[in-house]
C-alpha positions in Angstrom: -13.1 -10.4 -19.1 -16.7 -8.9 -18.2 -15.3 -5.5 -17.4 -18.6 -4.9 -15.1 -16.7 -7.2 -12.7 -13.4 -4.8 -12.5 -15.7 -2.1 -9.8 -15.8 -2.4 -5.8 -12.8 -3.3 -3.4 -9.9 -4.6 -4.8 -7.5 -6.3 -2.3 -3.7 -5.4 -3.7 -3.1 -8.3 -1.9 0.5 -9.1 0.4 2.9 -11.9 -0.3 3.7 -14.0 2.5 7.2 -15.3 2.9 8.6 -18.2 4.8 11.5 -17.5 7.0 14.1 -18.5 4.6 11.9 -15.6 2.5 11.1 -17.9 -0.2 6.9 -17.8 -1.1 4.7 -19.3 1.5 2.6 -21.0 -1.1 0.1 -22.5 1.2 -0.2 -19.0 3.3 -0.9 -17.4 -0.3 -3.4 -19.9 -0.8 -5.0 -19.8 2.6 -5.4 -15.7 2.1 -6.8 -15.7 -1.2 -9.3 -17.9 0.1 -9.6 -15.5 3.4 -10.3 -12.5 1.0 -12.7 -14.0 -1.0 -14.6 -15.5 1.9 -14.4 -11.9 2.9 -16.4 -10.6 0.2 -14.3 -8.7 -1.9 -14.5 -8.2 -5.1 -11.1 -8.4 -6.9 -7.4 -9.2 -6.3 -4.1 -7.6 -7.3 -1.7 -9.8 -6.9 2.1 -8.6 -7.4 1.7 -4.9 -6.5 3.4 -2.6 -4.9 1.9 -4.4 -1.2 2.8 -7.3 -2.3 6.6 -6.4 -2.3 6.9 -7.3 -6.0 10.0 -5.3 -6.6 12.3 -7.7 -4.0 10.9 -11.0 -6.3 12.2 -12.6 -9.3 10.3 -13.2 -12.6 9.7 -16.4 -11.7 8.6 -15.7 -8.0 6.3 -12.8 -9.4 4.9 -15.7 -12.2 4.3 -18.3 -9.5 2.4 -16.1 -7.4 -0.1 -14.5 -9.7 -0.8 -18.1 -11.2 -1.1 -19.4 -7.7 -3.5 -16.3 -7.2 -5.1 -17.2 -10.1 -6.1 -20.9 -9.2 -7.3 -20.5 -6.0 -9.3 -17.7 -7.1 -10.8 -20.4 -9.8 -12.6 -17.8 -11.2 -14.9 -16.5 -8.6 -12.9 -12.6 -8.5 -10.8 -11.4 -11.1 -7.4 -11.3 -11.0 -5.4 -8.0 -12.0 -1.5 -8.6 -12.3 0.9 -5.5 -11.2 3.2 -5.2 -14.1 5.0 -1.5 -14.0 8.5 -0.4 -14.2 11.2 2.2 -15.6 12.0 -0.2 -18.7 9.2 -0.4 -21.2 10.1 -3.4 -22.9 10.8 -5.2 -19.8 6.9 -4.6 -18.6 5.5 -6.0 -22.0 7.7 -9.1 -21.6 5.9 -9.2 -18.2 2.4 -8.9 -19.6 3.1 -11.1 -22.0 3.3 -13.9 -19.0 0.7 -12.7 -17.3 -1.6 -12.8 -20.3 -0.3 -16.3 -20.8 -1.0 -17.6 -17.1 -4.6 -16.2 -17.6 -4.4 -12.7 -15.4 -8.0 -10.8 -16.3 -6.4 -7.3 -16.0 -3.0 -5.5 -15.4 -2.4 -2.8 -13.2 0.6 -0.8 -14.5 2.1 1.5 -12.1 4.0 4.8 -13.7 7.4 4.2 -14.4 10.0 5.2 -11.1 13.0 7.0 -10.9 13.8 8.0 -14.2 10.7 10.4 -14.2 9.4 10.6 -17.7 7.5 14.1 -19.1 4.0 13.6 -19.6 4.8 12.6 -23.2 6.6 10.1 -22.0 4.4 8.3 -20.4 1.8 8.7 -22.6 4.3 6.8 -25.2 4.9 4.4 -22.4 1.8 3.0 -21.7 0.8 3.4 -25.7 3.8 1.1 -26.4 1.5 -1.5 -23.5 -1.4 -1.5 -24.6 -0.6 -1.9 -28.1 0.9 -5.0 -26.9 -1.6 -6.8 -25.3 -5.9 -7.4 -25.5 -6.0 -7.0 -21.3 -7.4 -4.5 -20.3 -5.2 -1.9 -18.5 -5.4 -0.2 -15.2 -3.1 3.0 -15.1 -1.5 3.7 -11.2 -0.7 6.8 -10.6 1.4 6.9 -7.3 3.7 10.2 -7.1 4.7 9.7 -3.2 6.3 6.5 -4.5 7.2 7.1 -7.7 8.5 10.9 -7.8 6.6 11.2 -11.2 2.9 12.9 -11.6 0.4 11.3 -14.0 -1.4 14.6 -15.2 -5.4 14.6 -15.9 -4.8 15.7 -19.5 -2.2 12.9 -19.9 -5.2 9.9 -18.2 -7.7 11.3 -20.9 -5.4 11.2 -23.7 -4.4 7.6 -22.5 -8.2 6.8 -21.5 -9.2 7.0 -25.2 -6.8 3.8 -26.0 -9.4 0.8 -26.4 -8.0 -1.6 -24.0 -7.0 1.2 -21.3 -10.3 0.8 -19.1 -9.5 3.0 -15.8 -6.7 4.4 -13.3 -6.0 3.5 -9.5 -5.3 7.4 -8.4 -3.0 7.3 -5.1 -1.6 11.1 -5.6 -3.5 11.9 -2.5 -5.4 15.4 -4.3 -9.1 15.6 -4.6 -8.8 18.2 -6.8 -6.5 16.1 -9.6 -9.1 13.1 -9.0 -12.1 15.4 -9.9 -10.0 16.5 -13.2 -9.6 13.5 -14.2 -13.7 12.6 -13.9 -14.7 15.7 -15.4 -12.0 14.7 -18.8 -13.0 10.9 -18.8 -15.9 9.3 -20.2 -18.1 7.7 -17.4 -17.3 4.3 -18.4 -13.6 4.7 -17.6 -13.4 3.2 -14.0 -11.5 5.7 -11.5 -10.2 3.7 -8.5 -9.3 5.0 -5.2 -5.8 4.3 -4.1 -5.7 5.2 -1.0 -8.5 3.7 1.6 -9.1 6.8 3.0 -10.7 8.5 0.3 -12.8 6.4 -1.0 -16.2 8.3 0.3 -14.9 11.2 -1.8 -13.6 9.2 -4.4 -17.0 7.7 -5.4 -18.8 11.4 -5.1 -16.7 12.1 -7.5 -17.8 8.9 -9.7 -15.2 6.7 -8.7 -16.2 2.7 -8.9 -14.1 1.7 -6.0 -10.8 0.9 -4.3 -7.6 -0.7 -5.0 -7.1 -1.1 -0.8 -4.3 -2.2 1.7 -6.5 -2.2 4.6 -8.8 -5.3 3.0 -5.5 -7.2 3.3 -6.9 -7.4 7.3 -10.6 -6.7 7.5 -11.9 -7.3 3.8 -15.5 -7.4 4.9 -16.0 -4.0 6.6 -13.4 -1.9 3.9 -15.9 -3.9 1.1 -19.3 -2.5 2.7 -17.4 0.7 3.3 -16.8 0.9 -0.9 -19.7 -0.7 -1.6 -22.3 2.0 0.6 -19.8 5.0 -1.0 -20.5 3.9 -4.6 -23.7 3.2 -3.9 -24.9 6.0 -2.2 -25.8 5.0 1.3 -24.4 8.2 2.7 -25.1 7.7 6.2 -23.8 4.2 6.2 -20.6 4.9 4.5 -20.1 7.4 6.7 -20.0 5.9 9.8 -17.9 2.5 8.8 -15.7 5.4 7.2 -15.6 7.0 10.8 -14.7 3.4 12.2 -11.7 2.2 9.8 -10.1 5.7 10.2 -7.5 4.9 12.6 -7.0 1.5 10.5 -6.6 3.4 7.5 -3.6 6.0 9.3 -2.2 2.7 11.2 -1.5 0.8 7.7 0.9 3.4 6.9 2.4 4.3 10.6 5.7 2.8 8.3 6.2 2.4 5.0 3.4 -0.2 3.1 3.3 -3.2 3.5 5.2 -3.4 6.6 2.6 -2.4 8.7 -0.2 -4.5 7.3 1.8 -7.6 7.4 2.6 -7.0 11.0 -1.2 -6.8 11.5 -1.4 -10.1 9.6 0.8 -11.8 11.6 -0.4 -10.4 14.9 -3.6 -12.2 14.3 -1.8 -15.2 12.9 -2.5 -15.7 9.2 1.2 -15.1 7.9 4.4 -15.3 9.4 5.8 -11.6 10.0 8.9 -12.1 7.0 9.9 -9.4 5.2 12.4 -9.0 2.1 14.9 -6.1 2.6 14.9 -3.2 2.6 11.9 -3.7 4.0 12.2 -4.2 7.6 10.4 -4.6 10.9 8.5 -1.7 12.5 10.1 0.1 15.2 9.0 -1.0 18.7 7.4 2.5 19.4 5.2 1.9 16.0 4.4 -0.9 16.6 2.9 -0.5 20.2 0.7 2.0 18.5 -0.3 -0.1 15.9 -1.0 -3.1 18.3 -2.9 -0.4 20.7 -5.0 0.6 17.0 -5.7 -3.0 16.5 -7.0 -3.7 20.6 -9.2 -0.3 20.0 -11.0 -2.0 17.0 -11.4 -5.4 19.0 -9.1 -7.3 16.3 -6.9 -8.7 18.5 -9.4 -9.9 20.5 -11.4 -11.1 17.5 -8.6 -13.0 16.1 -7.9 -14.5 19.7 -11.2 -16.2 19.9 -11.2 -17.5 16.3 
C-alpha cells in the first residue's frame, strides 16, 4: 500500500452483533460507510474495540473482508492480529494478507508477559512472515506488558515494521520513542486524549474509539494537531474532552457501543464478559451525550 495513506484518524472500529450475538453484517456495512462519510482516514477492523477476542477465526475473517469491501478501496484497512501464541498470529496474518487487509495492527502479546527480548523476537518472527506492513500496539493497562522505547527502535529498523499505536498513557515514553525513531516511522496516538501532545511530539495521528461516534470532529481534531493549527486543535480538544473520559466511564467498547446504540446505528449487544453499563454510568454517559447535543442531533436525523 502507499504508506502516505496510513497517517490521520484511524477508526478501531466496533463490531455490531445481533441479538442472538452473531455479526450484524448489514450494521457493519452501514458503519463503515458512516465512518467514511465521516471523513476519516483509515479503519481497524478486529481490534481490541471491536471485541475480537470473544470471535472465532472465521467471524474475525468475515468481518475484516466485509470491512474490506465496503471500504472498496477509498481508506485502508489495517487488520488487528495480536496474541500470546506467535504462531497462531502469523496463521492470522496470513488470512488477512490473503483477503487483501493493507496493514496489520499487532497488539503486544497478553498475559504471559514476555521480557523485552521477547518481544522483540516476537514481532521479528511477524514480520519476517509477511510483506504488510506492521503497526506495533503497545497497550500495558490491557496487556500487563510494557513495550520499552529501546525495544520500538530496535523493532522500527525491521523493513516492513512502519510505526506503533502508543496507548501506555506516558508522554514521557512517547517522546522516547520519537527522539530513537527515524521520522518516517509513524507514531500513533492510542488514546484520544492525547493526540494534541502526541503530534507535538511528531506523531501522525490517532488509532481512536471516540470516531466510532463522532468521526468528523475527532478527524479535524487530528488533523489541526498534526497540522499545526494550534488554536483550532485546541478548542475541538477542549470540546471532545468529556467525550473522550465518557468512552471509558466502563471498560472499552462498552461504553462506545451504548453511545452507538443510543443514537440508533447498532443494536446495544454485547459478547460476555462484556456486559452492559451500570445504570449510574450510564446516566452519566447519556447526561455527556445531551451536553454535546448528540442525542438531540441523532433525534432529528
Amino acid at each position: 500500500m502507499d504508506l502516505s495513506r496510513l497517517r490521520g484518524c484511524g477508526t478501531a472500529i466496533i463490531t455490531p452483533f445481533k441479538h442472538d450475538e452473531s455479526v450484524d453484517e448489514a450494521a457493519l456495512r452501514r458503519f463503515v460507510e458512516f465512518q467514511i462519510s465521516g471523513g476519516v482516514d483509515f479503519l481497524v477492523a478486529c481490534g481490541t474495540t471491536g471485541e475480537s477476542v470473544t470471535m472465532s477465526e472465521a467471524e474475525q475473517s468475515r468481518v475484516v473482508e466485509l470491512t474490506l469491501e465496503s471500504a472498496d478501496g477509498r481508506v485502508p484497512v489495517v487488520a488487528g492480529a495480536g496474541g500470546y501464541n506467535t504462531r497462531e498470529v502469523i496463521e492470522k496474518i496470513h488470512r488477512y494478507e490473503q483477503l487483501g487487509a493493507d496493514a496489520i495492527l499487532s497488539v503486544t502479546p497478553y498475559y504471559n508477559k514476555p521480557t523485552q527480548e521477547g518481544l522483540y523476537q516476537h514481532y521479528r518472527a511477524i514480520a519476517g512472515a509477511t510483506k504488510l506492513p506492521i503497526l506495533l500496539y503497545n497497550v500495558p493497562g490491557r496487556t500487563g506488558c510494557n513495550m520499552e522505547p529501546a525495544t520500538v527502535a530496535r523493532l522500527a529498523e525491521l523493513e516492513n515494521i512502519v510505526g506503533t499505536k502508543e496507548a501506555s498513557g506516558n508522554i514521557s515514553q512517547i517522546a522516547e520513542i520519537a527522539s530513537l525513531v527515524d521520522e518516517s516511522f509513524k507514531i500513533f496516538a492510542g488514546d484520544d486524549s492525547v493526540v494534541l501532545p502526541v503530534a507535538a511530539l511528531g506523531g501522525v495521528g490517532v488509532i481512536s474509539v471516540a470516531s466510532n461516534l463522532l468521526p468528523r470532529l475527532v478527524t479535524d481534531l487530528c488533523h489541526a494537531s498534526t497540522e499545526g493549527r494550534l488554536a483550532e486543535a485546541r478548542k475541538l480538544n477542549r470540546q471532545l474532552t468529556p467525550i473522550f473520559k465518557a468512552m471509558f466511564i466502563e471498560s472499552n467498547p462498552v461504553p462506545v457501543k451504548t453511545a452507538l446504540a443510543l443514537i440508533g446505528l447498532i443494536e446495544e449487544v454485547y459478547r460476555l464478559p462484556m456486559a452492559p453499563m451500570s445504570k449510574a454510568n450510564r446516566a452519566k454517559l447519556e447526561e455527556v451525550l445531551t451536553d454535546a447535543g448528540i442525542l438531540a442531533m441523532a433525534a432529528k436525523a
